[in-house]
ZANU-830871 format. One record per residue: residue number from 1; x, y, z of N, C-alpha, C, CB in turn. Coordinates in steps of 0.1 Angstrom, whole numbers, plus 2048, in hexadecimal, padded with zeros to 3 digits. Glycine has a CB too. Layout:
REM ZANU-830871
REC     i   n.px   n.py   n.pz   ca.px   ca.py   ca.pz   c.px   c.py   c.pz   cb.px   cb.py   cb.pz
REC   NUM      X      Y      Z       X       Y       Z      X      Y      Z       X       Y       Z
...
//
This chain:
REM ZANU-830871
REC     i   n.px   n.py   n.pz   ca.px   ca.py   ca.pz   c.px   c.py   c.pz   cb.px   cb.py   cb.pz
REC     1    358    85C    971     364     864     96F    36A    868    97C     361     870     966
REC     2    361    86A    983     362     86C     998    36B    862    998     351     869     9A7
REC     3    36A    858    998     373     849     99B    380    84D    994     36C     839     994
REC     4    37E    850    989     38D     84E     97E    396    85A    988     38B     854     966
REC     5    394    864    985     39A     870     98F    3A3    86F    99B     38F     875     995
REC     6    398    864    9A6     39E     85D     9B0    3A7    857    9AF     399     856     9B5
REC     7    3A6    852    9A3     3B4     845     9A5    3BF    84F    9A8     3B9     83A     994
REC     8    3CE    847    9A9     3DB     849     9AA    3DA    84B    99D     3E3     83F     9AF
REC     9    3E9    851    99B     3ED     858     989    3F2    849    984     3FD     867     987
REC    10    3FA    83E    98E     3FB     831     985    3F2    828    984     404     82A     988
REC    11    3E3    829    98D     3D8     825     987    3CD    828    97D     3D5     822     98D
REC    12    3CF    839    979     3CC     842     970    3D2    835    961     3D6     853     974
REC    13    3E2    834    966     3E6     834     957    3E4    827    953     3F4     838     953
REC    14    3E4    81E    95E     3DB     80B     95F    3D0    80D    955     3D2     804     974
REC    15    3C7    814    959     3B8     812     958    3B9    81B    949     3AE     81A     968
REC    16    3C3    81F    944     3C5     826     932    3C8    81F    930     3CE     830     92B
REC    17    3D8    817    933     3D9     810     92D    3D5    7FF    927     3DF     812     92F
REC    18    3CA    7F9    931     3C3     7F1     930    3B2    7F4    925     3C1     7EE     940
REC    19    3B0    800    926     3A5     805     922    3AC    803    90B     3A3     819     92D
REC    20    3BC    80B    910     3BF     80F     8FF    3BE    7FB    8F8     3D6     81A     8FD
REC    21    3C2    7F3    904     3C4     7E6     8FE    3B6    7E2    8FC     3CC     7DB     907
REC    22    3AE    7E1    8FF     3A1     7E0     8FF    39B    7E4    8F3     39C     7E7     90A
REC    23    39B    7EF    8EF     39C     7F6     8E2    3A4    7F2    8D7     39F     801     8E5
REC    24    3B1    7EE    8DA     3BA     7EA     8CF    3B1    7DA    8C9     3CD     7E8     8D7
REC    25    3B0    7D2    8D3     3AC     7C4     8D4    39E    7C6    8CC     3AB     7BE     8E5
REC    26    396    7D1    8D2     385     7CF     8CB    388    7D2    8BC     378     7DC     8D2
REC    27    390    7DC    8B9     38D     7DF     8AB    39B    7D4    8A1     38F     7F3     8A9
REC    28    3A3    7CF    8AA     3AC     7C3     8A0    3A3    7B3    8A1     3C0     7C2     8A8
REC    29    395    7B2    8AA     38F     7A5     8A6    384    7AC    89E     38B     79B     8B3
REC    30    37F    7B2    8A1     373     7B4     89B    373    7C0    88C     36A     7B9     8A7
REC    31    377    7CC    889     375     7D3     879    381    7CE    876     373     7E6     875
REC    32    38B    7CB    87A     398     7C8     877    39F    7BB    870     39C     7C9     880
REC    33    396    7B3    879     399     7A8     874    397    7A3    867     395     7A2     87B
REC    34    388    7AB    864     383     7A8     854    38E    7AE    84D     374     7AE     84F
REC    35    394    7B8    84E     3A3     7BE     846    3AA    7B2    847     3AD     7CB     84E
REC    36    3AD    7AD    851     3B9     7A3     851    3B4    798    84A     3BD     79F     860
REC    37    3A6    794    848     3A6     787     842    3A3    78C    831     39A     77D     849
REC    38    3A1    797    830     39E     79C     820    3B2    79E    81A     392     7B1     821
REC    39    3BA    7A3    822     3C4     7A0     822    3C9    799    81E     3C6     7A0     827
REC    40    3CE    78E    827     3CB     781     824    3C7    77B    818     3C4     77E     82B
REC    41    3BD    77B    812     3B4     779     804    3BB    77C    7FC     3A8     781     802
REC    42    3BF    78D    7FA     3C3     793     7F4    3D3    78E    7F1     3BF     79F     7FA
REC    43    3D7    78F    7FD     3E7     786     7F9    3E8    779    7F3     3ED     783     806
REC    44    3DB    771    7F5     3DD     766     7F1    3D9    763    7DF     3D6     75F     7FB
REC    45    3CF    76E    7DD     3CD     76E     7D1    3D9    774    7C9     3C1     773     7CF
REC    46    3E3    77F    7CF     3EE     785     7C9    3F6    77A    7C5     3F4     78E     7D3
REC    47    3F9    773    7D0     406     765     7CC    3FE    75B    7C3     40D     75B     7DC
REC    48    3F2    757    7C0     3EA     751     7B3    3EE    75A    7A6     3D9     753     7B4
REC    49    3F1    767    7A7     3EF     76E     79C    3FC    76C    797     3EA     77B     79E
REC    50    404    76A    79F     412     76C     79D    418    75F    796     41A     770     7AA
REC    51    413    756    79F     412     74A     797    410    748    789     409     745     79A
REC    52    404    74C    789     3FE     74A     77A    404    753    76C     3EE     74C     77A
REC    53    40A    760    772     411     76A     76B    423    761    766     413     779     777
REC    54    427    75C    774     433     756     770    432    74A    764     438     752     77C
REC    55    426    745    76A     421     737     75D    41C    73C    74F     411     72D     763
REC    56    416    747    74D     41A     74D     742    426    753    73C     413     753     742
REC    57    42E    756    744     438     756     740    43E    74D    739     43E     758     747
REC    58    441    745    740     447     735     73B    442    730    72F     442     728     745
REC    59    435    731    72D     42E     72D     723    42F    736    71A     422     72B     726
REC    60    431    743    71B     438     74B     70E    446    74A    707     439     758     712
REC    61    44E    749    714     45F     744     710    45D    734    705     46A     73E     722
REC    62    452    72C    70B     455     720     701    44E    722    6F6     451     713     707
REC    63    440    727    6F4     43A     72D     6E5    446    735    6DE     42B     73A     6E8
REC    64    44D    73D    6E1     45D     741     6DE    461    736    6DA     466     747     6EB
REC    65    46A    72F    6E2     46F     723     6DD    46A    71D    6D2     46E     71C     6E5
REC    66    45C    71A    6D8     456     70E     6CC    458    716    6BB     43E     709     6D0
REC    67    458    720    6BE     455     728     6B1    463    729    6AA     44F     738     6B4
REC    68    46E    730    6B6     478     72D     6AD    47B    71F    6A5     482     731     6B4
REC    69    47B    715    6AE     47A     709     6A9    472    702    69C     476     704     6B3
REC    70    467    70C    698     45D     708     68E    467    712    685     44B     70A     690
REC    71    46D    71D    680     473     727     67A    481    71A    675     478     737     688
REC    72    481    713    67D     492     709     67D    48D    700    674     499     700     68D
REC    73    480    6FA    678     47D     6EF     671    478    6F4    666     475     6E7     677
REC    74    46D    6FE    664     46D     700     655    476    705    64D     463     706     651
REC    75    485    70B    650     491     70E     648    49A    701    648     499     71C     64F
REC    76    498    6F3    64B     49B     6E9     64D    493    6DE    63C     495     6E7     65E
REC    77    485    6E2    63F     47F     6DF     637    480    6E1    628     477     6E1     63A
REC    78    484    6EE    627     48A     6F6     61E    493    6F3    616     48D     6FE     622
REC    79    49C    6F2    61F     4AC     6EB     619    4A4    6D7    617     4BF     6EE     62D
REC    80    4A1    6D3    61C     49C     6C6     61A    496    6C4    60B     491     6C4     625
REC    81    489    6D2    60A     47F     6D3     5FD    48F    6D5    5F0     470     6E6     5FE
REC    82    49A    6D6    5F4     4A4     6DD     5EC    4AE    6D0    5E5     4AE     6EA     5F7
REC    83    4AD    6CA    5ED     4B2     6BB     5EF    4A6    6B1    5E8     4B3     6B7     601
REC    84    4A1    6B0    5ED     496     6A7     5E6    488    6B1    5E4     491     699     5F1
REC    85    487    6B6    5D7     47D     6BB     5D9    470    6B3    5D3     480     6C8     5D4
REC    86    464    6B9    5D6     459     6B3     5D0    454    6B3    5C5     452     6B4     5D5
REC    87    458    6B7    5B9     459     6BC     5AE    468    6B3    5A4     45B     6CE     5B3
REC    88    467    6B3    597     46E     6AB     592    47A    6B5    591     469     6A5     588
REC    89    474    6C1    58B     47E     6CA     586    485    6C7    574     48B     6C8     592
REC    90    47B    6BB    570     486     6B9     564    48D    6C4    55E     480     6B3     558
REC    91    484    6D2    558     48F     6DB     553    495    6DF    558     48E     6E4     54E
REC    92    494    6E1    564     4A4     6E7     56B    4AF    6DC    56C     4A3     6ED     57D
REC    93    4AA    6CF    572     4B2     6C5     570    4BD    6C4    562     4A9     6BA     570
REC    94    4B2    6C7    559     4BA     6BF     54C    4C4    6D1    54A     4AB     6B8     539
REC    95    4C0    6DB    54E     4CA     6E4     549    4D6    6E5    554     4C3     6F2     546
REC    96    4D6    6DD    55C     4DD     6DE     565    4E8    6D2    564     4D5     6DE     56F
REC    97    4E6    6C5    55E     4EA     6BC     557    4F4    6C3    54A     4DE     6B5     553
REC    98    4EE    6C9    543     4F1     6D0     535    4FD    6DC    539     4E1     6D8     52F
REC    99    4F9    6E2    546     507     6EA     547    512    6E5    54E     506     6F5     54D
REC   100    50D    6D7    557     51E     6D2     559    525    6CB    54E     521     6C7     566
REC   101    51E    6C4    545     521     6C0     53C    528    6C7    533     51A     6BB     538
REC   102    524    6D6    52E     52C     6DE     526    539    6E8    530     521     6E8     51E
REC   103    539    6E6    53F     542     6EF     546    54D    6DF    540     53E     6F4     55A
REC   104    548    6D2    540     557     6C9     53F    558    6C6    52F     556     6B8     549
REC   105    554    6C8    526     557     6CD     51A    551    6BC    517     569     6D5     515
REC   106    546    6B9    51B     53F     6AA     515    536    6AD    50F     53B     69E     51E
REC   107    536    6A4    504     525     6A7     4FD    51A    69E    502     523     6A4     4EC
REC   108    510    6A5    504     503     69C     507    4FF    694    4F7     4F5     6A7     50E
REC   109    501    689    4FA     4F4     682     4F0    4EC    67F    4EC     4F2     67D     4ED
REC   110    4E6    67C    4FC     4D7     679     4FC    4D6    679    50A     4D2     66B     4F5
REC   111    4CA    67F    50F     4C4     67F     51C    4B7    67C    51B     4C5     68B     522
REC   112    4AF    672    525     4A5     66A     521    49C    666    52E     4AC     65E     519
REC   113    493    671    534     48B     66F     543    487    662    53C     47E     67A     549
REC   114    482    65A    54C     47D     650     550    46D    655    555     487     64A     55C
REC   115    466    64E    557     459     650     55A    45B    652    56C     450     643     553
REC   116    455    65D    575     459     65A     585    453    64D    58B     454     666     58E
REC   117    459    647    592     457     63D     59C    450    63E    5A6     45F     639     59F
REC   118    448    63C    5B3     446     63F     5BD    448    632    5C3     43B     645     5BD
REC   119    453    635    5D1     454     62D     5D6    44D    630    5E4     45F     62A     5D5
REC   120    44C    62A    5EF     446     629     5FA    447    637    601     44C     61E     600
REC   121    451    63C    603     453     64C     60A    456    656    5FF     460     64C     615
REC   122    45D    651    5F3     463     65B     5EB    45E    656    5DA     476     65A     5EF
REC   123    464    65E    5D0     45F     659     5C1    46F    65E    5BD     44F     662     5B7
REC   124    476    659    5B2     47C     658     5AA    47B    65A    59C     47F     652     5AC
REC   125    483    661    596     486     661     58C    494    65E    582     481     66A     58D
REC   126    494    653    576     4A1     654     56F    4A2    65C    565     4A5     649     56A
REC   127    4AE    65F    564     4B0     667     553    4B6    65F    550     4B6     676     54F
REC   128    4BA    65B    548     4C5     652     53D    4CF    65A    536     4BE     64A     531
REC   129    4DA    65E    536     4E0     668     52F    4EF    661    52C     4E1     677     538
REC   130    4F1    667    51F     4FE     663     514    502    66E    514     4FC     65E     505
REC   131    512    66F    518     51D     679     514    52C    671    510     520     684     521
REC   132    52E    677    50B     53B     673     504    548    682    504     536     66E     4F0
REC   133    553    67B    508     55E     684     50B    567    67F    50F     55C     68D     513
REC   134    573    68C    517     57B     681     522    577    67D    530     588     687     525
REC   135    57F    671    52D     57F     669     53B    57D    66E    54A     58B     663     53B
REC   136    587    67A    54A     58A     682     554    57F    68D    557     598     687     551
REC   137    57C    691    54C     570     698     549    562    694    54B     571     69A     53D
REC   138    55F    689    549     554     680     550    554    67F    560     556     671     54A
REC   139    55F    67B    565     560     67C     570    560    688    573     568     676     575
REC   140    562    696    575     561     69F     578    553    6A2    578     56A     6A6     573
REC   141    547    69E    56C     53A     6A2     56B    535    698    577     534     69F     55C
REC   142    53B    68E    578     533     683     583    537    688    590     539     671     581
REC   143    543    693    593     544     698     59E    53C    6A3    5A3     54F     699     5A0
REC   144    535    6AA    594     52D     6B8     599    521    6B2    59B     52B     6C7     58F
REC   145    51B    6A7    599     510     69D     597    511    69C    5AA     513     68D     58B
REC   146    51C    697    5AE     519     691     5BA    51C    69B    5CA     521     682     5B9
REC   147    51B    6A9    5C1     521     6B2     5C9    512    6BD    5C8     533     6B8     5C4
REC   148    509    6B8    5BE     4FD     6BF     5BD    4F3    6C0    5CC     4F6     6B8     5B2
REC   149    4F0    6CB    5CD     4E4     6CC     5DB    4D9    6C1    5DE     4DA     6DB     5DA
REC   150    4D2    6BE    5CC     4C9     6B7     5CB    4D2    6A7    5D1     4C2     6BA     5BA
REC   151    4C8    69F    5D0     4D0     68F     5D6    4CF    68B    5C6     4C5     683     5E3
REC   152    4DB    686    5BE     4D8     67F     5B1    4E8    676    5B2     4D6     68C     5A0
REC   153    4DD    667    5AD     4E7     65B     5AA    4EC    65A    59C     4DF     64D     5AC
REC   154    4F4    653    59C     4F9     64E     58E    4FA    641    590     507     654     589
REC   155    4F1    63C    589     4EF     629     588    4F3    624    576     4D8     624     58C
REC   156    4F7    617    579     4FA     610     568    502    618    55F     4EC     60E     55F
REC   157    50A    61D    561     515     623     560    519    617    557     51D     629     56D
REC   158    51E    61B    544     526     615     53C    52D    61F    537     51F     60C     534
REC   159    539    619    535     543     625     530    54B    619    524     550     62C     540
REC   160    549    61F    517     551     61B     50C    55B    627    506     547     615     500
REC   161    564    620    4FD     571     629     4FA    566    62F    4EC     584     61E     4F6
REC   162    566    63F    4E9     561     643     4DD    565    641    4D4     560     64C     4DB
REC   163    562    642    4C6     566     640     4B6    56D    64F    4B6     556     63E     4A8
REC   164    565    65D    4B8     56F     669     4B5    573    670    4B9     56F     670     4B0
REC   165    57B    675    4B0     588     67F     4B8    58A    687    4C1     58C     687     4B2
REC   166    57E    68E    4C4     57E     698     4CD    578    68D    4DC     573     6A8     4C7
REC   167    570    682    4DA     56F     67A     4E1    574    671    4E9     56C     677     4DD
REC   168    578    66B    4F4     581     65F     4F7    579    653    500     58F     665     500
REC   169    570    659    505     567     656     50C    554    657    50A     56D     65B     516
REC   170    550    646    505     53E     64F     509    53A    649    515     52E     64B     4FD
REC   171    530    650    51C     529     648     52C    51D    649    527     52B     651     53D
REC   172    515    63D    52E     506     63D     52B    504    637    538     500     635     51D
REC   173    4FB    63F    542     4F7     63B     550    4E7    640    551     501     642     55B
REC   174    4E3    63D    560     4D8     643     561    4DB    64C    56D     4CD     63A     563
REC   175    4D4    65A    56E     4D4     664     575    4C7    661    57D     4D6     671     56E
REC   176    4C7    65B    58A     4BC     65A     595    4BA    666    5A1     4C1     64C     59D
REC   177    4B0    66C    598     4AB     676     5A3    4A0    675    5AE     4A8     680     59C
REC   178    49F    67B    5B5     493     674     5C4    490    682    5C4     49C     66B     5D9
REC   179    484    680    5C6     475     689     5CA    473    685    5D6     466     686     5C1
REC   180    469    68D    5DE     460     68D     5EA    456    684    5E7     459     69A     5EE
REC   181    44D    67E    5F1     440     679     5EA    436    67B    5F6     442     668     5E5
REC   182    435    68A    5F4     425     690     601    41D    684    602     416     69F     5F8
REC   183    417    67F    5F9     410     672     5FC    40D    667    603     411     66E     5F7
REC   184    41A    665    604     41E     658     60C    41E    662    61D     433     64F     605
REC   185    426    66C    621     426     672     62D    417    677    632     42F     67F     62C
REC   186    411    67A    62B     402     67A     62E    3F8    66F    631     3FD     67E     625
REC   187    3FA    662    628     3F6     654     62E    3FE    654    63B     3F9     646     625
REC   188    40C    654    640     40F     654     64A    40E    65A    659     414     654     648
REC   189    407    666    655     402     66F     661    3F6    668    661     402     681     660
REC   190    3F1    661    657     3E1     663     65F    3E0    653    662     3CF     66B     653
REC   191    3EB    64B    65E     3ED     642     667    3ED    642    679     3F6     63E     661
REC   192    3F6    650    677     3F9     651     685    3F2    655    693     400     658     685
//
């Protein structure tokens, strides 16, 4: 300390300030540095995390998506099952038949299912049906026929002039209705 004393006051403040670097340097390589490399670590695992938070993100927006998308497709399906459904429906069919026929003031004569068909993707069914009326009136039933939700044909269509009075017209056709056929789409998925 005899020595330090001696010095000059700007080698007083040499010999601090070399001494404070000395000190700065020992404790930023050595307890310090392990801060700095835990740090480090630490930062690096932060921007992993963030990563993987944003990637769940993403992956939530599209489980979103995908879902709305399954909400679309099964109200798709819906209207489809409505259209062709999988089911024959004969009684509703035939009362449904029975009230356009009395909204156009034709009588039914005879209505007459077919046995269903199965074709490759889908099955069918005919009815055979006799009405007699007017002309104009037939056509007006064949227009609520082809304006129905369900999908229905009118095949073999014969039209003769009636015997009575209130009559002018009889039609005798077949009414082709289409079903689903689960069956066949099921061989096809597990084809796939």
């Amino acid at each position: 300390m005899d020595q330090f004393a001696k010095l000059p006051r700007w080698g007083q403040f040499v010999a601090v300030l070399l001494a404070g670097i000395l000190i700065c340097t020992a404790a930023w390589f050595y307890p310090l540095s392990g801060w700095q490399s835990r740090m480090d670590m630490l930062t690096a695992q932060s921007v992993e995390l963030e990563g993987q938070i944003r990637q769940g993100k993403e992956a939530q927006r599209r489980v979103d998506e995908l879902n709305r998308q399954i909400d679309l497709i099964r109200r798709d399906l819906e209207v489809l099952k409505s259209i062709i459904p999988v089911e024959p429906d004969t009684g509703k069919l035939l009362r449904v038949f029975q009230t356009y026929a009395r909204d156009q003031n034709l009588n039914i004569v005879s209505i007459s299912p077919s046995p269903i068909t199965k074709k490759d993707l889908y099955s069918e069914q005919a009815y055979k049906i006799t009405i007699g009326g007017g002309y104009h009136d037939i056509a007006l039933f064949f227009d609520k026929i082809a304006h129905m939700r369900r999908i229905v044909n009118i095949t073999n269509l014969e039209m003769t002039a009636a015997t009575g009075k209130a009559q002018t017209v009889t039609a005798t056709f077949s009414s082709l209705v289409y079903m689903q056929n689960p069956e066949a789409f099921e061989a096809l998925e597990k084809k796939s």
